[in-house]
N, CA, C and O atoms as CSV, one atom per row, in Angstrom:
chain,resi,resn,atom,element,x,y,z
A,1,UNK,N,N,0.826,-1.187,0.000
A,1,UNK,CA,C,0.000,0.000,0.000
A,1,UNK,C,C,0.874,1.256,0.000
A,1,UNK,O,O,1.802,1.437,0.788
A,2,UNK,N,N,0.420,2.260,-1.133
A,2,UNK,CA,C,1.224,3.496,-1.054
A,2,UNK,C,C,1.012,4.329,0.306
A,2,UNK,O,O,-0.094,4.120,0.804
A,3,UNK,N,N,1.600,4.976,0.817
A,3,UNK,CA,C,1.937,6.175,1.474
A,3,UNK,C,C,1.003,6.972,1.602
A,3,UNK,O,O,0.346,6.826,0.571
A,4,UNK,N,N,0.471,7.811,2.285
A,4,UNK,CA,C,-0.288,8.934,1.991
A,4,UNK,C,C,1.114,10.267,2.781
A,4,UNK,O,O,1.447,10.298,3.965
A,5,UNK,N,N,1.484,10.900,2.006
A,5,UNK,CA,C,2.147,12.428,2.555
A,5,UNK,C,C,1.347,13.351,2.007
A,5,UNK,O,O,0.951,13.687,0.891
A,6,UNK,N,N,1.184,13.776,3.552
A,6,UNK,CA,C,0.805,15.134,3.791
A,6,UNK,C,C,2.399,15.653,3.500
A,6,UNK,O,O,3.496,15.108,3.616
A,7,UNK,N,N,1.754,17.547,2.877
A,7,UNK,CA,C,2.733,18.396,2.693
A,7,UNK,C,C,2.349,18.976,3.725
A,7,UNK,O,O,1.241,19.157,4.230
A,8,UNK,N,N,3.495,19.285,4.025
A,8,UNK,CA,C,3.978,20.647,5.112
A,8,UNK,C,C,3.643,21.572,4.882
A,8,UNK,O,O,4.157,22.112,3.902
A,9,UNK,N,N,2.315,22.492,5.840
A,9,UNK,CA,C,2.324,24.110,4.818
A,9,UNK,C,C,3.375,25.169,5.825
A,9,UNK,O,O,3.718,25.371,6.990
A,10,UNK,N,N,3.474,25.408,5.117
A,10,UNK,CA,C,4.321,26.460,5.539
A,10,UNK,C,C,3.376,27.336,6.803
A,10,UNK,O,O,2.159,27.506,6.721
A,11,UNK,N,N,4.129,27.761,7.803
A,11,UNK,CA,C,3.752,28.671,8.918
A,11,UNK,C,C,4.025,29.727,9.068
A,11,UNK,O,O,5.183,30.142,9.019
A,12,UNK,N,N,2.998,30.434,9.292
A,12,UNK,CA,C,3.259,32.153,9.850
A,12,UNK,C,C,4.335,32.005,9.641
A,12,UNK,O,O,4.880,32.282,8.572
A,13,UNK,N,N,5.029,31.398,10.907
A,13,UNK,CA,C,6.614,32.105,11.534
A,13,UNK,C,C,7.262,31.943,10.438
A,13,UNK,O,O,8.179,32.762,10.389
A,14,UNK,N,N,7.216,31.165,9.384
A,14,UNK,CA,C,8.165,30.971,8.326
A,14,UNK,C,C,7.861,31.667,7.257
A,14,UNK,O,O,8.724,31.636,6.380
A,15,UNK,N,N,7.106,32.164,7.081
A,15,UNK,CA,C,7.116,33.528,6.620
A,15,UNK,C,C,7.378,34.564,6.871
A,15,UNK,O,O,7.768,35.408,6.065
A,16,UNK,N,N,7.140,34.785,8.610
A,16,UNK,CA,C,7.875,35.959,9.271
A,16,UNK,C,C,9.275,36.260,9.094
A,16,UNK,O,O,9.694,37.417,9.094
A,17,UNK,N,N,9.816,35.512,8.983
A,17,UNK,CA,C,11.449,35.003,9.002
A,17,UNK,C,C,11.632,34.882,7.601
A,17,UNK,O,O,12.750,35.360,7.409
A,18,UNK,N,N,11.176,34.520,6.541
A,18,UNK,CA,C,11.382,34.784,5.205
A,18,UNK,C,C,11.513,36.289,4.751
A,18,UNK,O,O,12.349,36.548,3.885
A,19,UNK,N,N,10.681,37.368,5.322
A,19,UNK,CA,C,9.773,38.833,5.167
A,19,UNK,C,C,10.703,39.356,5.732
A,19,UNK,O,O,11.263,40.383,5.349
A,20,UNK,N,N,11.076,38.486,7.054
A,20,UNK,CA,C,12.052,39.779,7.956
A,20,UNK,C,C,13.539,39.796,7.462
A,20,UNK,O,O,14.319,40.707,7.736
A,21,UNK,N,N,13.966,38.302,6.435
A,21,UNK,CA,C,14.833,38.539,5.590
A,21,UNK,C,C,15.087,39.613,4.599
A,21,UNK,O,O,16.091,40.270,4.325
A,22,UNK,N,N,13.643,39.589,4.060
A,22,UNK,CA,C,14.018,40.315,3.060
A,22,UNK,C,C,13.773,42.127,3.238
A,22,UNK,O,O,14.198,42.925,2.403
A,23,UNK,N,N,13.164,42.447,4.241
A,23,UNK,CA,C,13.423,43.885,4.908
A,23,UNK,C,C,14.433,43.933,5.026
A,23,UNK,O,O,15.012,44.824,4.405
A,24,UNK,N,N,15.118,43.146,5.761
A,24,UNK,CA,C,17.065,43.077,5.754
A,24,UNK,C,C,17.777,43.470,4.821
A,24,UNK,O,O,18.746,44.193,5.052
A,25,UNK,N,N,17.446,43.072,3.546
A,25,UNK,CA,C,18.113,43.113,2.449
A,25,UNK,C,C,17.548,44.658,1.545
A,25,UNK,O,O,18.064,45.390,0.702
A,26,UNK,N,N,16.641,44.634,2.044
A,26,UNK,CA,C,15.948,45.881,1.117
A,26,UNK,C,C,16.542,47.527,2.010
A,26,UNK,O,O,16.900,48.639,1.623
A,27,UNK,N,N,16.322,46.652,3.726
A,27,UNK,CA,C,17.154,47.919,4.104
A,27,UNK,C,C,18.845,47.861,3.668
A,27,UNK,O,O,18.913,48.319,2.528
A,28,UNK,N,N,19.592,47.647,3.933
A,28,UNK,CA,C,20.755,47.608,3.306
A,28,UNK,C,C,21.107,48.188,2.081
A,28,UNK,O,O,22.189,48.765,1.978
A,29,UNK,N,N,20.132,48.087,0.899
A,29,UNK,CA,C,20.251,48.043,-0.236
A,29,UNK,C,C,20.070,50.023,-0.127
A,29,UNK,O,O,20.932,50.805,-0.527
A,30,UNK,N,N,18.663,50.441,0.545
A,30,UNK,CA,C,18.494,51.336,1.061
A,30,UNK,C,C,19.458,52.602,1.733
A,30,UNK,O,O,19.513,53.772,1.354
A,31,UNK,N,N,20.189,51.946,2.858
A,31,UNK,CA,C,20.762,52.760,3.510
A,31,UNK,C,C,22.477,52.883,2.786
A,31,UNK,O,O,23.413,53.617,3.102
A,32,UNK,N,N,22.355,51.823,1.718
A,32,UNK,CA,C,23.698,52.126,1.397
A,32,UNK,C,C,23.358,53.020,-0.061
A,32,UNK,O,O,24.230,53.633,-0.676
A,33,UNK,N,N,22.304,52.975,-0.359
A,33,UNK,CA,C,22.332,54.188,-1.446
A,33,UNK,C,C,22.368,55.833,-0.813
A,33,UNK,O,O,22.071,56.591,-1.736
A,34,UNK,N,N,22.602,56.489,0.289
A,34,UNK,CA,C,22.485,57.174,0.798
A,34,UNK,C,C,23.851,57.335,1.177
A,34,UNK,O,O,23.841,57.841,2.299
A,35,UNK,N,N,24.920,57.166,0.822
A,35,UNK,CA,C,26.520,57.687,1.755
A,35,UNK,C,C,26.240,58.791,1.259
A,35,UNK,O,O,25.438,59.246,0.444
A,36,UNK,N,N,27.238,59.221,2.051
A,36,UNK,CA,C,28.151,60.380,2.218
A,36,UNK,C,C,28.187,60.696,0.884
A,36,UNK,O,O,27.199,61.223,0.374
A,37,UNK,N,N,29.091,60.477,0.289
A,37,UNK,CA,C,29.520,60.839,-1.121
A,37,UNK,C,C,28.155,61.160,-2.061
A,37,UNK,O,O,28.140,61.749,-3.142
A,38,UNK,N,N,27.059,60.615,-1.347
A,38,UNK,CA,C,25.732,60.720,-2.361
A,38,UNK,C,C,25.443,61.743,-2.159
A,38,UNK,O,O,25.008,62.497,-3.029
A,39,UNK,N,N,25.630,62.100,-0.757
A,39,UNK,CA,C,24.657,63.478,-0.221
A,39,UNK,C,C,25.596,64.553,-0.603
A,39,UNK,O,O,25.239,65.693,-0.899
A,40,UNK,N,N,26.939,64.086,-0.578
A,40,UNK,CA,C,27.597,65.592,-1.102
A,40,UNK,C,C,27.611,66.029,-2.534
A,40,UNK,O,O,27.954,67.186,-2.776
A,41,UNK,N,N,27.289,65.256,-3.466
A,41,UNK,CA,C,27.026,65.227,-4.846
A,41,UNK,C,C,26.054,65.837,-5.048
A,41,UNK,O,O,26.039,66.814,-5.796
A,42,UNK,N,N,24.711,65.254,-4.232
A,42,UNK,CA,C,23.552,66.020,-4.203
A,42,UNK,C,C,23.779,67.182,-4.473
A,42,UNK,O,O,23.753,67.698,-5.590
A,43,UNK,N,N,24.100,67.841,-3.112
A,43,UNK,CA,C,24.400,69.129,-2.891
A,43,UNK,C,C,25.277,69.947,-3.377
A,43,UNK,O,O,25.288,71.174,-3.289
A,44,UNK,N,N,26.187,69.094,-4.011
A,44,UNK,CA,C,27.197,70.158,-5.397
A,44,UNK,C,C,26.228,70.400,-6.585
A,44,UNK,O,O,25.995,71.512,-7.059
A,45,UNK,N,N,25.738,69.332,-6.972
A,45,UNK,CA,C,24.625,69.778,-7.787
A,45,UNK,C,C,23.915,70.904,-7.583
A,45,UNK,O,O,24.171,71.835,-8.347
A,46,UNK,N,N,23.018,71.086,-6.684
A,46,UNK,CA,C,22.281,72.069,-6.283
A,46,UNK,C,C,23.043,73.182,-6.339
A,46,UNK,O,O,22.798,74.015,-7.212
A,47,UNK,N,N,23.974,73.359,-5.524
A,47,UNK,CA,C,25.142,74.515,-5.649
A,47,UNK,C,C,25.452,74.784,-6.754
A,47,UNK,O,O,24.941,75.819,-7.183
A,48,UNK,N,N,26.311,74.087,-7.616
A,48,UNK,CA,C,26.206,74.436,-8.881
A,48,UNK,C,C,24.997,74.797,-9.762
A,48,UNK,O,O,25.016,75.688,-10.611
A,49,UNK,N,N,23.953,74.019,-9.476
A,49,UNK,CA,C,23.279,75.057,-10.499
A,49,UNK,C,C,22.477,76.382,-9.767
A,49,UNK,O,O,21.549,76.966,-10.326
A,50,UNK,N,N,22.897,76.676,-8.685
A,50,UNK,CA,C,22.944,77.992,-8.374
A,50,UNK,C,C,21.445,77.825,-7.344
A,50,UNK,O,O,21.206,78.777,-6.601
A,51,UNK,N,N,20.480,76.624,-7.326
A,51,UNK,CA,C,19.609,76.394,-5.966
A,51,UNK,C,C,20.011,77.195,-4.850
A,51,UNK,O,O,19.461,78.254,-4.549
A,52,UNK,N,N,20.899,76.722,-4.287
A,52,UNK,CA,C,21.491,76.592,-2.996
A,52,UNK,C,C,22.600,77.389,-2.963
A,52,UNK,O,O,23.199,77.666,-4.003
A,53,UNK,N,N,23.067,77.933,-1.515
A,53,UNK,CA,C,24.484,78.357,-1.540
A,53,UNK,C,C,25.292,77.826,-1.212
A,53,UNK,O,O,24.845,76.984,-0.433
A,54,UNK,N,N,26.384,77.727,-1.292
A,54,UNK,CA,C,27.279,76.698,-0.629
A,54,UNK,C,C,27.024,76.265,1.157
A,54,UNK,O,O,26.836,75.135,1.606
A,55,UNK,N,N,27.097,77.604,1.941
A,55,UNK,CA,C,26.074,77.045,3.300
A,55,UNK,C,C,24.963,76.411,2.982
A,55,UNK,O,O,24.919,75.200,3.198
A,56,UNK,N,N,24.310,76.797,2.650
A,56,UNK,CA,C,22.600,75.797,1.971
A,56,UNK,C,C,23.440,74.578,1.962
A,56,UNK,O,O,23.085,73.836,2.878
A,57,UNK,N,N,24.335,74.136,1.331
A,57,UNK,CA,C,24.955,73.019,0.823
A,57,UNK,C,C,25.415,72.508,1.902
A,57,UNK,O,O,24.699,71.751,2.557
A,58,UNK,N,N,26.449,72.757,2.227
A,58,UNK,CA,C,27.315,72.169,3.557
A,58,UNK,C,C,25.894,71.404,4.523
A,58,UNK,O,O,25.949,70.191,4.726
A,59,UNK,N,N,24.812,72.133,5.005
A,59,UNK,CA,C,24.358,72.396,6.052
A,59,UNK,C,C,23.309,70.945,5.628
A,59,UNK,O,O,23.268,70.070,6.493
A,60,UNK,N,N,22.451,70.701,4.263
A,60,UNK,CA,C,21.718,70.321,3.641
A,60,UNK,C,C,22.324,68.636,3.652
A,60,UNK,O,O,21.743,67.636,4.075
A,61,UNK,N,N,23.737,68.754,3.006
A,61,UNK,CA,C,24.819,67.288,3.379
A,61,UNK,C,C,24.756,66.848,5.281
A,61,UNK,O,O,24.831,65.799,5.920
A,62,UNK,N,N,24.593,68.201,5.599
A,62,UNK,CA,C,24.817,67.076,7.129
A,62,UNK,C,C,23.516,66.656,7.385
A,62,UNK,O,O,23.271,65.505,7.746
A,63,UNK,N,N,22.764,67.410,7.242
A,63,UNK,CA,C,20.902,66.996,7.619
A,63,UNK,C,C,20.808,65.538,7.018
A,63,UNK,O,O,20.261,64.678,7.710
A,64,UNK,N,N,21.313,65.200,5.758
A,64,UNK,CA,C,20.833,64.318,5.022
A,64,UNK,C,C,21.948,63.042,5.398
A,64,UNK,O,O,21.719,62.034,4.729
A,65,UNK,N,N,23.026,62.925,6.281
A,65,UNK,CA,C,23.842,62.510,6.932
A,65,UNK,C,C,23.339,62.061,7.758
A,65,UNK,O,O,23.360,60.834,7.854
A,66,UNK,N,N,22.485,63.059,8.975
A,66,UNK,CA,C,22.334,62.377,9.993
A,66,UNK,C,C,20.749,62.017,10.159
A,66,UNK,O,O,20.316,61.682,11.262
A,67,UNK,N,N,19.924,62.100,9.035
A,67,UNK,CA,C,19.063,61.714,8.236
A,67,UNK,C,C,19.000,60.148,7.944
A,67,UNK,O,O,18.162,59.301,8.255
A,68,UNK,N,N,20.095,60.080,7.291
A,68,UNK,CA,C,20.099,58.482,7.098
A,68,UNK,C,C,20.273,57.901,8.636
A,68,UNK,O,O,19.525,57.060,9.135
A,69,UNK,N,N,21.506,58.567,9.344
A,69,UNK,CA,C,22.197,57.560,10.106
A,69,UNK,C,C,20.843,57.371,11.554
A,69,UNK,O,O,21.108,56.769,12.594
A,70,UNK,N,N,19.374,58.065,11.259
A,70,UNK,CA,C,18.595,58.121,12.507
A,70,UNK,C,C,17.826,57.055,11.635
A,70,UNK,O,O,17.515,56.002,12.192
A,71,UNK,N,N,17.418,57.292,9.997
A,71,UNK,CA,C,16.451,56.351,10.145
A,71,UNK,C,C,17.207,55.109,9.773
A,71,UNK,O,O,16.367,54.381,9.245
A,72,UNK,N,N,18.722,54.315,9.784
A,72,UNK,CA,C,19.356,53.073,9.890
A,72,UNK,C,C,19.583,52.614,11.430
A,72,UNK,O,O,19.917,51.464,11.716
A,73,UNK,N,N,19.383,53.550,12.311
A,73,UNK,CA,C,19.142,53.342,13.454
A,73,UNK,C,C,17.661,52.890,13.338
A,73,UNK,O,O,17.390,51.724,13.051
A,74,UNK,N,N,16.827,53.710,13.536
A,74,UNK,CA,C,15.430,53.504,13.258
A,74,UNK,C,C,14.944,52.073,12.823
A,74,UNK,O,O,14.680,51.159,13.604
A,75,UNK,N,N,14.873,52.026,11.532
A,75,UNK,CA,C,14.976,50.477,11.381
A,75,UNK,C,C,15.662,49.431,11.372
A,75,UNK,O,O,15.381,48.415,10.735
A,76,UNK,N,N,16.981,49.654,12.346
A,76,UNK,CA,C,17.481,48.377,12.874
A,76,UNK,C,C,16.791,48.077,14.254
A,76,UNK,O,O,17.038,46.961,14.712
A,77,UNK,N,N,16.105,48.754,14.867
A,77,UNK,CA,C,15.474,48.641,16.086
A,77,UNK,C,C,13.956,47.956,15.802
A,77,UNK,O,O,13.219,47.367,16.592
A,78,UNK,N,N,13.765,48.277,14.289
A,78,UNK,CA,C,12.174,47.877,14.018
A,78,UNK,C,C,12.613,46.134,13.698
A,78,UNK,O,O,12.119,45.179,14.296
A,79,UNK,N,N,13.648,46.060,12.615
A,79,UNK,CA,C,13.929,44.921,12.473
A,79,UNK,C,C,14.245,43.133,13.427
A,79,UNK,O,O,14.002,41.930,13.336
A,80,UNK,N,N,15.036,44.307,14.409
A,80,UNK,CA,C,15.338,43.479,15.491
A,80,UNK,C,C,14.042,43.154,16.527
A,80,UNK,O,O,14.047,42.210,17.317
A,81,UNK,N,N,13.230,43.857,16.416
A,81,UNK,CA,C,12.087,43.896,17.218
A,81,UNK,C,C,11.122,42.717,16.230
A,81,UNK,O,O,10.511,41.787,16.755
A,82,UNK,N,N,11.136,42.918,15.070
A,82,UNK,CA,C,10.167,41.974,14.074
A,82,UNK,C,C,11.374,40.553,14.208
A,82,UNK,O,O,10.994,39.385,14.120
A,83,UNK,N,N,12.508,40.860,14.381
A,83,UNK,CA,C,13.249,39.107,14.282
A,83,UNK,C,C,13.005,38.447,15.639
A,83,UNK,O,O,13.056,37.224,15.774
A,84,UNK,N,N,12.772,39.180,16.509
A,84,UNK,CA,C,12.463,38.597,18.043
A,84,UNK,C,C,10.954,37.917,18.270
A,84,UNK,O,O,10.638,37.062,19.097
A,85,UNK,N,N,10.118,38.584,17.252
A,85,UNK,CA,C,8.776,38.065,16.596
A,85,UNK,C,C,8.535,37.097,16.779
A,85,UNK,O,O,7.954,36.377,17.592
A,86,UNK,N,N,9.539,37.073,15.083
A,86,UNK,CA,C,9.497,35.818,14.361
A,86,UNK,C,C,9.705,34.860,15.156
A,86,UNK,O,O,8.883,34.043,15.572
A,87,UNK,N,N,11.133,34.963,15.450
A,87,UNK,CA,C,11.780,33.982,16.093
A,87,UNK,C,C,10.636,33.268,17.458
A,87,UNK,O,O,10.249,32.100,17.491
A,88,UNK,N,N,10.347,34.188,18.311
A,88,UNK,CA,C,9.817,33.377,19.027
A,88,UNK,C,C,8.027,33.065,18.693
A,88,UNK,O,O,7.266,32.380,19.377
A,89,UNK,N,N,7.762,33.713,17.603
A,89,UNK,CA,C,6.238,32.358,17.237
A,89,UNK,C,C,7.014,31.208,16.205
A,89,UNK,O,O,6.353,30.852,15.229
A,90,UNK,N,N,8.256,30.673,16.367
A,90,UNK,CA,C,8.453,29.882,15.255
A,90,UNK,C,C,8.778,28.787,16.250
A,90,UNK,O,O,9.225,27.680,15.949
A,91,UNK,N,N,8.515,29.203,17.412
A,91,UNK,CA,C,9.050,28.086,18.240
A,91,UNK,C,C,10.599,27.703,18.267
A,91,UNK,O,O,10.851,26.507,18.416
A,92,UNK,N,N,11.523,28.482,18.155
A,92,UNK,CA,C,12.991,27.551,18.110
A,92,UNK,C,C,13.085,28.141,19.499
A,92,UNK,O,O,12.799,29.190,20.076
A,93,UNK,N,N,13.798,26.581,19.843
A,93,UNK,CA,C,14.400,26.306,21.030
A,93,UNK,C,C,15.228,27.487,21.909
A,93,UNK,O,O,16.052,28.162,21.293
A,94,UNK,N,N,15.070,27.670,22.959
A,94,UNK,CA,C,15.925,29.006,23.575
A,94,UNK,C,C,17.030,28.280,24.604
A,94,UNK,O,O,16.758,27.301,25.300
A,95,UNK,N,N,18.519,29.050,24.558
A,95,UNK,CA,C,18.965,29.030,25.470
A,95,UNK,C,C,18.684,28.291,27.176
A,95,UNK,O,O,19.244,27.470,27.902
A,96,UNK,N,N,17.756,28.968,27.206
A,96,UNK,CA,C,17.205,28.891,29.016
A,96,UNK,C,C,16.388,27.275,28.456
A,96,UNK,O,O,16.857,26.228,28.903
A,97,UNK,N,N,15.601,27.241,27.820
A,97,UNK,CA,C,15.171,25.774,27.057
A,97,UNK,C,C,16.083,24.740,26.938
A,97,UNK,O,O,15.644,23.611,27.155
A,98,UNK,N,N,17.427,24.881,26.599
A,98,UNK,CA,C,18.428,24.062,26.484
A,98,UNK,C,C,18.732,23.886,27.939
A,98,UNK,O,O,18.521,22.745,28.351
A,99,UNK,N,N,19.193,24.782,28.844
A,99,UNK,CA,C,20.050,24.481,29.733
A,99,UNK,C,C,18.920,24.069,31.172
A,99,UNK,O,O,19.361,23.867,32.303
A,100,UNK,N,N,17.436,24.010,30.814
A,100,UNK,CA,C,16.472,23.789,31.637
A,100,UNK,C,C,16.364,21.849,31.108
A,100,UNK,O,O,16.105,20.867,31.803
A,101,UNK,N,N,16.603,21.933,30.029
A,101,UNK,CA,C,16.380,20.127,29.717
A,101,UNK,C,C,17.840,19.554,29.555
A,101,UNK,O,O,17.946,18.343,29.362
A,102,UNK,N,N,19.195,20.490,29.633
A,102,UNK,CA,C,20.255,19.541,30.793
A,102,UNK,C,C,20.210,19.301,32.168
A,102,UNK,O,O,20.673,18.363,32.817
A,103,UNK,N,N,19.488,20.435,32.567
A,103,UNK,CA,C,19.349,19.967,33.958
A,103,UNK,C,C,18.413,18.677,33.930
A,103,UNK,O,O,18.781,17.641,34.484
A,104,UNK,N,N,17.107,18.778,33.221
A,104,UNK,CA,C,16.302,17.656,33.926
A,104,UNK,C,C,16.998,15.909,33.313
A,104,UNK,O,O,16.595,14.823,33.730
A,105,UNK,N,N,17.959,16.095,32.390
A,105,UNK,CA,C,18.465,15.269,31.693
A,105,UNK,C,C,19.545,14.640,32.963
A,105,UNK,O,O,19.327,13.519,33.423
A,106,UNK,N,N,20.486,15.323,33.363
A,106,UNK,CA,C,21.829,15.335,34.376
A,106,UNK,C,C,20.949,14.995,35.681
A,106,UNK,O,O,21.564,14.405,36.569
A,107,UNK,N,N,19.541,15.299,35.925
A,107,UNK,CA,C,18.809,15.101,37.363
A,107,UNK,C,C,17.789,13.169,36.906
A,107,UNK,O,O,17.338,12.335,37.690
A,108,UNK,N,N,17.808,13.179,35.594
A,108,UNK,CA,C,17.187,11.638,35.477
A,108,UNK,C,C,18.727,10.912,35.542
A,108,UNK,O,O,18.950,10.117,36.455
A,109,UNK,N,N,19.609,11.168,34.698
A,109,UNK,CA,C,21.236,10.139,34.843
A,109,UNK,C,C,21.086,9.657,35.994
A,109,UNK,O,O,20.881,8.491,36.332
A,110,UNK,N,N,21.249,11.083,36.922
A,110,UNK,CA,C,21.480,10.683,38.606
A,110,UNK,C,C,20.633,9.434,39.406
A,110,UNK,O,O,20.939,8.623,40.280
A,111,UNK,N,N,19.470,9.712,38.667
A,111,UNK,CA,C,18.353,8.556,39.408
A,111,UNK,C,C,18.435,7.278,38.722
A,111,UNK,O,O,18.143,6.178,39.192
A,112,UNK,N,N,18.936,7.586,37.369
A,112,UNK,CA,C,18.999,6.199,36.976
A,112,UNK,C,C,20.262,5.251,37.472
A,112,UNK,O,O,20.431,4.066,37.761
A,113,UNK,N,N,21.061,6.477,37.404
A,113,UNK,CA,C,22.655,5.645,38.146
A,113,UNK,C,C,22.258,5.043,39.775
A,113,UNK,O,O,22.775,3.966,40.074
A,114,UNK,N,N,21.488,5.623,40.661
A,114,UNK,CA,C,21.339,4.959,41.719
A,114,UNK,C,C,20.650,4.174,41.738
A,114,UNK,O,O,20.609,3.426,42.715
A,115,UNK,N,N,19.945,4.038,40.836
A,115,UNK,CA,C,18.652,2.483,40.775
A,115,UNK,C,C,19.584,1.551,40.505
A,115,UNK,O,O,19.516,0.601,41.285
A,116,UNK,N,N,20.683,1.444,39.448
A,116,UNK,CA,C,21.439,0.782,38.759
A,116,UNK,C,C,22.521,0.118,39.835
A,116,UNK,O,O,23.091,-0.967,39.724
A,117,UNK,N,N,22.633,1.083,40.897
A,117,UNK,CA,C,23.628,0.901,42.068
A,117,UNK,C,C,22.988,-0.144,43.086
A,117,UNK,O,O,23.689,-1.010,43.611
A,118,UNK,N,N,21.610,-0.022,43.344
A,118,UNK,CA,C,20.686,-0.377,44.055
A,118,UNK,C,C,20.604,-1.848,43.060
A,118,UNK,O,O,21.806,-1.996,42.838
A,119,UNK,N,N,20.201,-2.518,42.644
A,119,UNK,CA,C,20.220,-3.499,41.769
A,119,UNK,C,C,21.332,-4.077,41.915
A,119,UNK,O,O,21.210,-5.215,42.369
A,120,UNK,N,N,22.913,-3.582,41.607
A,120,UNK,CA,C,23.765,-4.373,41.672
A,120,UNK,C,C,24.035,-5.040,43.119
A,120,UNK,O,O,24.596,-6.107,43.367
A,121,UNK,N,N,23.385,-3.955,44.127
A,121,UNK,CA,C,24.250,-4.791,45.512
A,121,UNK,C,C,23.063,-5.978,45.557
A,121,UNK,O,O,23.591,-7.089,45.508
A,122,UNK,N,N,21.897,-6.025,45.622
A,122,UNK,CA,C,20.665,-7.211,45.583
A,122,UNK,C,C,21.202,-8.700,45.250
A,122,UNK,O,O,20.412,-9.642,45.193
């Protein structure tokens, strides 16, 4: 008789964690189109074609400097907040989870080693 498999559907969390990948990547892609060198180009532009004055300029490069560097702050705090999400509706195992089922693991050994002790002297 054949098999019956069920497919696996995919879960929330594994989509969360797919999504929160790819915000990752989209921010990156994002915050690195924004250096330095972009914003001062900007603003030679402008200067040169006579927009702006060179203060206008200078002043316009740092705004847009510390512009980026609040909202790459910004959404590394959103990101990390959506991977802590994910992570914990996906169910993976935690730290304190691990070292809570060595203990109860190292606390059954113990009982089994003295039953085992108990048996041999009989």
């Amino acid at each position: 008789m054949a098999k019956c498999v069920k497919k696996k559907k995919v879960q929330p969390a594994d989509n969360a964690v797919v999504d929160i990948a790819r915000k990752v990547a989209l921010l990156g892609v994002g915050v690195a189109s924004l250096t330095r060198e972009k914003a001062e180009k900007l603003t030679a532009d402008l200067v040169k074609k006579g927009n702006i004055t060179q203060a206008e300029g200078r002043k316009l490069t740092q705004d847009l400097i510390k512009k980026s560097v609040a909202t790459k702050k910004d959404m590394e705090k959103k990101i990390d907040t959506e991977l802590k999400k994910a992570m914990n509706s996906a169910k993976f195992a935690k730290d304190s989870d691990f070292k809570r089922l060595e203990k109860k693991v190292a606390q059954l050994e113990k009982k089994l080693a003295a039953k085992k002790t108990v048996k041999k002297k009989k």
